[in-house]
N, C-alpha and C positions, 0 to 999 in steps of 0.2 A: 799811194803805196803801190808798189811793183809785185807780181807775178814771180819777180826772179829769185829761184832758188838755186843754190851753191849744187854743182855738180857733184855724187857721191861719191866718197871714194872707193875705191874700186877692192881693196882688200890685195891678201898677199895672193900673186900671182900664181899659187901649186895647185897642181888638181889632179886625182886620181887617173888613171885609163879608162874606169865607169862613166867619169862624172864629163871627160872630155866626149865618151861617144852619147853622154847623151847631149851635151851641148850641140855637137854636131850634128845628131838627130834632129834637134829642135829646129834649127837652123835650115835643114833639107825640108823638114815637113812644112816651116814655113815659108820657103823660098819656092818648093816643087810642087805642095799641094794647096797652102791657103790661099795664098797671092793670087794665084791663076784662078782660081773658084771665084774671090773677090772682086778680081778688075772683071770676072767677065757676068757678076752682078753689076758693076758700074755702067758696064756697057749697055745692059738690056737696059738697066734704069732711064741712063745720059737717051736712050731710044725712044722713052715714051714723051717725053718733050720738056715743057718745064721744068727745070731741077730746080728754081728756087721754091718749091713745094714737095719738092719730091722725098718724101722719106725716104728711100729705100738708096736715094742716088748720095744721099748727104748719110747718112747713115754706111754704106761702103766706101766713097773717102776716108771717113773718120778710122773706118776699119784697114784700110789701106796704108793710112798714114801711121798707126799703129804698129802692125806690121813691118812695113819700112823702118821703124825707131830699133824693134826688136831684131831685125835682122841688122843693122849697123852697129848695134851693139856687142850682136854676136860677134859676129866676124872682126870686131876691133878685139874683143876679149880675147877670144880662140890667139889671134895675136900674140897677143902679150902673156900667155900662160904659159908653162914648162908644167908636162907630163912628168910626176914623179911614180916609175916604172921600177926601181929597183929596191928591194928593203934595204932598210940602214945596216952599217958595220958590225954595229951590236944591238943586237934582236931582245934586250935586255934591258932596253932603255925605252921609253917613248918617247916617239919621231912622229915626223907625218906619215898617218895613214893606217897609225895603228889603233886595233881595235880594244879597248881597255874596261875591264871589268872592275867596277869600283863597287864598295861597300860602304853607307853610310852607320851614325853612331848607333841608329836601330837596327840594324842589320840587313837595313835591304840593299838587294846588289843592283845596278845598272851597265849595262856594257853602251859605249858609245867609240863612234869613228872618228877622228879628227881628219877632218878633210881639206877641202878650198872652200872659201864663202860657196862659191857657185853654186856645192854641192850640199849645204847646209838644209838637212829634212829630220827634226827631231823627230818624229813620230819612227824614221829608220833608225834612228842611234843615232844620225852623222851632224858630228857639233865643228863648228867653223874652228878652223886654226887659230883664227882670231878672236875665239870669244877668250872670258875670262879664264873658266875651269881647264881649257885649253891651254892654254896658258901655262898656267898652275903645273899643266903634269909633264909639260916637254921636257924631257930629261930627267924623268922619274924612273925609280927602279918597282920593281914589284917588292911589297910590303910597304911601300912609303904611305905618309899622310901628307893629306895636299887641304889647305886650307885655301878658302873662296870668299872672298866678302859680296855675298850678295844683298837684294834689294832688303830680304828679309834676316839678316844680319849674317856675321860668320858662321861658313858651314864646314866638317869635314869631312872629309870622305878619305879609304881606305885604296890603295891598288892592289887587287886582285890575283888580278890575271893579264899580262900584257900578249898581243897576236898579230901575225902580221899575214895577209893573205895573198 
């Protein structure tokens, strides 16, 4: 049996102005601050002699190698993404990147972002373009219901308040 697993895909290509500069942040902190800190553990390590013992010399390869994944991926992503910088025609509909206050059948309300995978942090609000409920609401008006089949069966929810920042 093989190791190999199918590459993932990568999601729809949009990403907020936030979400690109933090990518691009990540990408700086890891290219301008961890990398350099790491090879220059490998170095004092690869120094003290033996590396096939050496914890600390096998242990920043692995971090190095790491690294190097996440920085390839950046910089191929950054790529292929389109910053979406402008709100939509009609501020009246959900598009990307807007912020949307839902109300479920007991009343509780939740506001979430529809953003890019990239930028996908439920604890902020921000739900991927691509998940379901996302889904569901592109192209909603306020007042609409948007029904979701989730794991724990059909849910509805209420549109609020639609915002665009």
């Amino acid at each position: 049996m093989s190791r190999y697993r199918p590459p993932r895909t990568a999601g729809t290509p949009l990403i907020t102005p936030v979400g690109e500069a933090k990518l691009r942040q990540e990408l700086h902190e890891l290219w301008h601050v961890k990398r350099p800190k790491v090879t220059q553990a490998v170095t004092e390590a690869a120094a003290q002699g033996d590396r096939s013992e050496n914890a600390e010399y096998t242990y920043g390869k692995k971090m190095l190698r790491e690294i190097d994944s996440r920085v390839r991926f950046l910089t191929k992503r950054l790529e292929q993404l389109k910053v979406v910088q402008e709100p939509p025609a009609d501020p009246e509909r959900i598009y990307f990147g807007a912020w949307v206050t839902l109300e479920d059948e007991q009343g509780t309300e939740q506001r979430y972002r529809i953003v890019g995978p990239d930028e996908l942090d439920l604890k902020q609000g921000l739900i991927s373009i691509d998940a379901p409920l996302s889904r569901a609401l592109l192209g909603k008006t306020r007042d609409a219901e948007v029904q979701v089949n989730t794991p724990t069966g059909i849910q509805s929810w209420y549109v609020t308040q639609i915002d665009y920042e």
